[in-house]
N, C-alpha and C positions, 0 to 999 in steps of 0.2 A: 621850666620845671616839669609842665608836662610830657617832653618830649624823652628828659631824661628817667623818669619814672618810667616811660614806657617800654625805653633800652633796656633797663632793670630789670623789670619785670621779665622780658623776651630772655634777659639773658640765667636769669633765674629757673625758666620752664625748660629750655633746652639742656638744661642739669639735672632737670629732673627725670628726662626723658629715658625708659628703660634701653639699656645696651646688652651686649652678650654677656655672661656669665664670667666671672673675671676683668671684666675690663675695665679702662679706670679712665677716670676722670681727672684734670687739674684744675682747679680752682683757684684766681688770685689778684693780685692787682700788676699795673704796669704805671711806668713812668719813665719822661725819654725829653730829649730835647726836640726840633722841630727846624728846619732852615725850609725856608720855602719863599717862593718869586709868586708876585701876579703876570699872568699872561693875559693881553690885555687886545680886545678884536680890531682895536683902532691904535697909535701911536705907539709907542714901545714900551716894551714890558719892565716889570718894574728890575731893582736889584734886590737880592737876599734879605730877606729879616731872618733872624733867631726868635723862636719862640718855645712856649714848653707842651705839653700834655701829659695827661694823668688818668686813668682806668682802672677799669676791671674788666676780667676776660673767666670763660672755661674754656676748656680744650676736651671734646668730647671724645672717645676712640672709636671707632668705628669697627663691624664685625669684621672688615679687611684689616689686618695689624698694621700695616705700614703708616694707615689713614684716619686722619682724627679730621674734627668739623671742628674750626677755631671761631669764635663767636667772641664780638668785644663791644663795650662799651666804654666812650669815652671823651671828654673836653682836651681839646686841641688850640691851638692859639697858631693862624694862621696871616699871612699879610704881604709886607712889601716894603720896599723904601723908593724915591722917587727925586730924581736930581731936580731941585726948583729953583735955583739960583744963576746957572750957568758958573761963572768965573767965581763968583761968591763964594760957591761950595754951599750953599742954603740946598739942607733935604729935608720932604715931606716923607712920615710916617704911617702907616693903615697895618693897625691890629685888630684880624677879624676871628673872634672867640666863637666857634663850633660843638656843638653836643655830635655825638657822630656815633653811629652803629654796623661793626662789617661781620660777617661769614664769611670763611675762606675756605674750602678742605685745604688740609695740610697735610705732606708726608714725612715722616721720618725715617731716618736710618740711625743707627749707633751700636756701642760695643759697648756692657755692663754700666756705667753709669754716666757716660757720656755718650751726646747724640746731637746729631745735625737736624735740621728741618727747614722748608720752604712752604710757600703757601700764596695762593693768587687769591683775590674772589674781588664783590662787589659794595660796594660802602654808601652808607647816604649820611649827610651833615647836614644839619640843620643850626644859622645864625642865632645867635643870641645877643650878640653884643659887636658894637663897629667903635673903635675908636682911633683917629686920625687927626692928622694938625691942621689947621683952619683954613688954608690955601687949599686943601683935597675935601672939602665937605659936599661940594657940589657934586662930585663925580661917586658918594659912597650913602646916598639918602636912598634908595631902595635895592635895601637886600635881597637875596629871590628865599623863597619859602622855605626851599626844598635845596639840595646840592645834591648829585648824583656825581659816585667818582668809583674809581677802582686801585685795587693795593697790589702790589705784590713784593715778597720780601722771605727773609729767611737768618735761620742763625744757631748760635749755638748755645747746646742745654749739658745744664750739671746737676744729677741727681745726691741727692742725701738722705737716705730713710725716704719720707714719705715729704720730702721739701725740694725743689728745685727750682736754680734762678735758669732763666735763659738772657742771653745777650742778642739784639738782632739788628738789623739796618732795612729797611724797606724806602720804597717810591710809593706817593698817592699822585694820582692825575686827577683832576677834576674834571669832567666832560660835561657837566652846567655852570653857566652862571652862578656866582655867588654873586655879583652885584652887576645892573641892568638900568640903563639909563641914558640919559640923553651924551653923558660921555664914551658911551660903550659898554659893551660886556665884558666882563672880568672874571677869571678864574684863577684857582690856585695850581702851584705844582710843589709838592714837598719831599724832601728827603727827608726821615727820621730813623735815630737811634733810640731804640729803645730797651729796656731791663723789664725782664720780667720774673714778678716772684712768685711760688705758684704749690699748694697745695694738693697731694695725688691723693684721691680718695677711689681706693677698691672694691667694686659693686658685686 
């Protein structure tokens, strides 16, 4: 709870932050599904899980037009599945629950109320919660503190008066450890879709 208070908070002051004269701000939540593998530094990596996340984001503009500073907050449900049977078909599960905070500059393009956008940057995740099937406990008993990873991703926006959703798909990489032990280091790799609905307030 502390960690997501502090997202909060960070992402609350960078809304607050004076921009040029006329420029706006969005303000909103997000929600998306989540398909993502563990890659794994010893034996083979996992297959696909689904999972979801849920957020809050602003979109700050920057005195360059084309370029805003995207700043998000959010719980992500990360993981894997794992063939443990051989001929059986018996799979092992691992759902790892993430608080997670990125920065990205972002640019856009568009014509009147619809618009493109992409956007790269930096993320860090922080574990909250490990849950897997009894046969993978050994290998997911210490989480790492911290996750360091990077996004990048992009998509499409429809404005309405002062309301607009966007639709987008991005990749995250994870480059630490999320779990570290005597089976190995483990990290995630996710593709996500996500919807964003979003608030334009004119400063």
């Amino acid at each position: 709870m502390r960690t997501l208070t502090r997202v909060l908070v960070s992402l609350a002051t960078l809304a607050s932050v004076p921009c040029v004269a006329n420029a706006q701000s969005v303000i909103g939540g997000l929600a998306g599904r989540v398909e993502s593998r563990q890659l794994r530094d010893r034996g083979e990596d996992s297959d696909t899980r689904a999972g979801a996340m849920v957020g809050a984001f602003v979109d700050v503009q920057t005195p360059v037009a084309p370029l805003s500073i995207l700043a998000e907050a959010f719980y992500a449900q990360r993981g894997g599945r794992f063939d443990l049977g051989g001929t059986s078909g018996l799979q092992g599960q691992v759902q790892a629950d993430v608080l997670g905070f990125t920065v990205a500059p972002t640019l856009h393009a568009g014509i009147g109320t619809v618009s493109v956008y992409a956007y790269a940057g930096p993320m860090v995740e922080t574990p909250v919660r490990t849950r897997f099937t009894g046969e993978l406990a050994p290998a997911y008993r210490n989480p790492t503190g911290q996750i360091f990873a990077v996004t990048a991703g992009g998509g499409l926006g429809v404005r309405s008066g002062v309301w607009s959703v966007r639709v987008e798909a991005r990749v995250v990489e994870e480059l630490s450890a999320a779990f570290a032990g005597a089976a190995g280091d483990f990290r995630h790799r996710s593709k996500e879709i996500l919807v964003r609905l979003g608030r334009t307030a004119v400063r």
